[in-house]
C-alpha positions in Angstrom: -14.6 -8.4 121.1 -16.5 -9.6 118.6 -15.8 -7.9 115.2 -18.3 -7.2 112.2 -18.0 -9.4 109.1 -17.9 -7.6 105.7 -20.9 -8.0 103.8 -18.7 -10.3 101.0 -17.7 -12.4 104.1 -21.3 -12.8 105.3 -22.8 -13.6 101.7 -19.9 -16.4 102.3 -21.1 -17.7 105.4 -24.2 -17.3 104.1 -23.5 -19.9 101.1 -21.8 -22.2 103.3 -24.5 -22.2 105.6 -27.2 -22.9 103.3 -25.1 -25.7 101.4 -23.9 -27.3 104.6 -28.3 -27.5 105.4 -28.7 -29.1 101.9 -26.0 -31.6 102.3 -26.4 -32.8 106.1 -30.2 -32.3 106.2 -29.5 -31.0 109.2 -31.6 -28.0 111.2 -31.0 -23.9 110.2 -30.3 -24.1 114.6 -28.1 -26.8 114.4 -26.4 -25.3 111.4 -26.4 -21.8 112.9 -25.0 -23.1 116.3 -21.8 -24.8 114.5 -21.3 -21.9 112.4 -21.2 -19.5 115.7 -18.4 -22.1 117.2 -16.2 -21.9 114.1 -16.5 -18.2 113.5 -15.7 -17.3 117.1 -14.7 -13.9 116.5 -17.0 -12.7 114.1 -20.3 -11.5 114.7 -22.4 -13.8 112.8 -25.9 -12.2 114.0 -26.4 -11.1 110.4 -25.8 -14.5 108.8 -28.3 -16.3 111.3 -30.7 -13.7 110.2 -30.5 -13.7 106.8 -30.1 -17.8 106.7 -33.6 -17.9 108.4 -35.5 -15.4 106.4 -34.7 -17.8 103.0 -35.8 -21.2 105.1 -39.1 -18.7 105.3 -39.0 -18.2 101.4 -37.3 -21.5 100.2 -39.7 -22.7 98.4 -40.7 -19.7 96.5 -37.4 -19.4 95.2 -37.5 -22.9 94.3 -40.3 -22.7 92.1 -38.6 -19.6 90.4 -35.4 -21.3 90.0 -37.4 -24.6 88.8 -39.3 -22.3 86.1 -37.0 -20.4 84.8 -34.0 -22.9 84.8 -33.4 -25.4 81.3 -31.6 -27.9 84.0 -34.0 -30.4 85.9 -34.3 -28.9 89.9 -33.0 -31.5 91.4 -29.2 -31.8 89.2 -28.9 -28.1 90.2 -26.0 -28.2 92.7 -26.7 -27.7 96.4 -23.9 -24.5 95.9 -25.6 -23.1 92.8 -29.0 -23.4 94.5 -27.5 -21.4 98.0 -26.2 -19.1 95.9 -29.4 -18.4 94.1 -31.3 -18.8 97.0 -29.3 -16.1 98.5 -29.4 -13.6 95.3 -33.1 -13.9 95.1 -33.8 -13.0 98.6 -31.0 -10.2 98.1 -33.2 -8.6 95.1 -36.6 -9.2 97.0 -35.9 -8.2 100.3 -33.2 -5.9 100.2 -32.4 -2.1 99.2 -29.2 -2.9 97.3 -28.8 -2.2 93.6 -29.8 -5.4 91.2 -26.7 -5.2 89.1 -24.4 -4.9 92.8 -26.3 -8.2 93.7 -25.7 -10.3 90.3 -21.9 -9.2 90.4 -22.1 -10.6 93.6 -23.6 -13.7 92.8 -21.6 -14.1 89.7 -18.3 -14.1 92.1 -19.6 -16.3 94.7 -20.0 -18.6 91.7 -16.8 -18.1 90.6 -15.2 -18.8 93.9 -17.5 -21.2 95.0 -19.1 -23.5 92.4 -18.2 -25.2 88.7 -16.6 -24.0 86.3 -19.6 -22.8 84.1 -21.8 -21.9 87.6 -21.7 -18.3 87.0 -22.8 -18.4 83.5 -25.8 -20.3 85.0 -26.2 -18.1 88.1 -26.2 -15.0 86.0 -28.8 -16.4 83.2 -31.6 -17.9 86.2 -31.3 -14.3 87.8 -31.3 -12.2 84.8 -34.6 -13.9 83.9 -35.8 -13.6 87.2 -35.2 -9.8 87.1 -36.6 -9.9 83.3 -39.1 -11.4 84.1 -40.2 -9.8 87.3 -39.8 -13.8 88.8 -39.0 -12.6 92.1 -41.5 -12.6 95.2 
């Protein structure tokens, strides 16, 4: 039997997903097909969801990230942007408290990206949320 991920766990697949998509160039299907195979035992319905809903807003959150960031677009990393891309669709099109989904972000960041990633994650969302950036 298939068991439920935690949401942390998902917001990691979730990351992985996305950045594996920037890196390879390769399909949300394809993507979402490999990620089933490797995460066997988890239920990953939730991930494939959520993956597809940003691929719907993408580009939104690009242009937020592109206006309110001091860093050219394209030398953001692919990890910074997924977990951005992630946090803004988090704040748009969820119920969950802003400052729960920043922490969040922050950690993914930690975990996940450079070494100054969550200083830059939390800034581009704050102004964002200042800002009232977010779709």
């Amino acid at each position: 039997m298939k068991t439920n991920p935690s949401p942390t766990k998902i917001r990691e697949l979730v990351i992985q997903a996305l950045y594996q998509k920037k890196i390879s160039g390769d399909s949300n299907t394809k993507i979402l097909k490999e990620l089933k195979q490797a995460q066997k035992n988890l239920n990953t319905e939730k991930v494939s969801q959520i993956v597809k809903d940003i691929k719907l807003f993408e580009q939104e959150f690009s242009n937020t990230i592109e206006k309110l960031s001091n860093i050219p677009f394209e030398r953001i990393g692919g990890i910074e942007l997924s977990i951005l891309y992630l946090a803004l669709y988090e704040v748009s099109k969820s119920q969950l408290d802003i400052p729960i989904i920043i922490n969040e972000a922050v950690k993914l960041a930690k975990k996940f990206g450079q070494s100054s990633s969550h200083k830059f994650i939390n800034a581009i969302l704050d102004k964002a949320i200042k800002e009232k950036q977010i779709i």
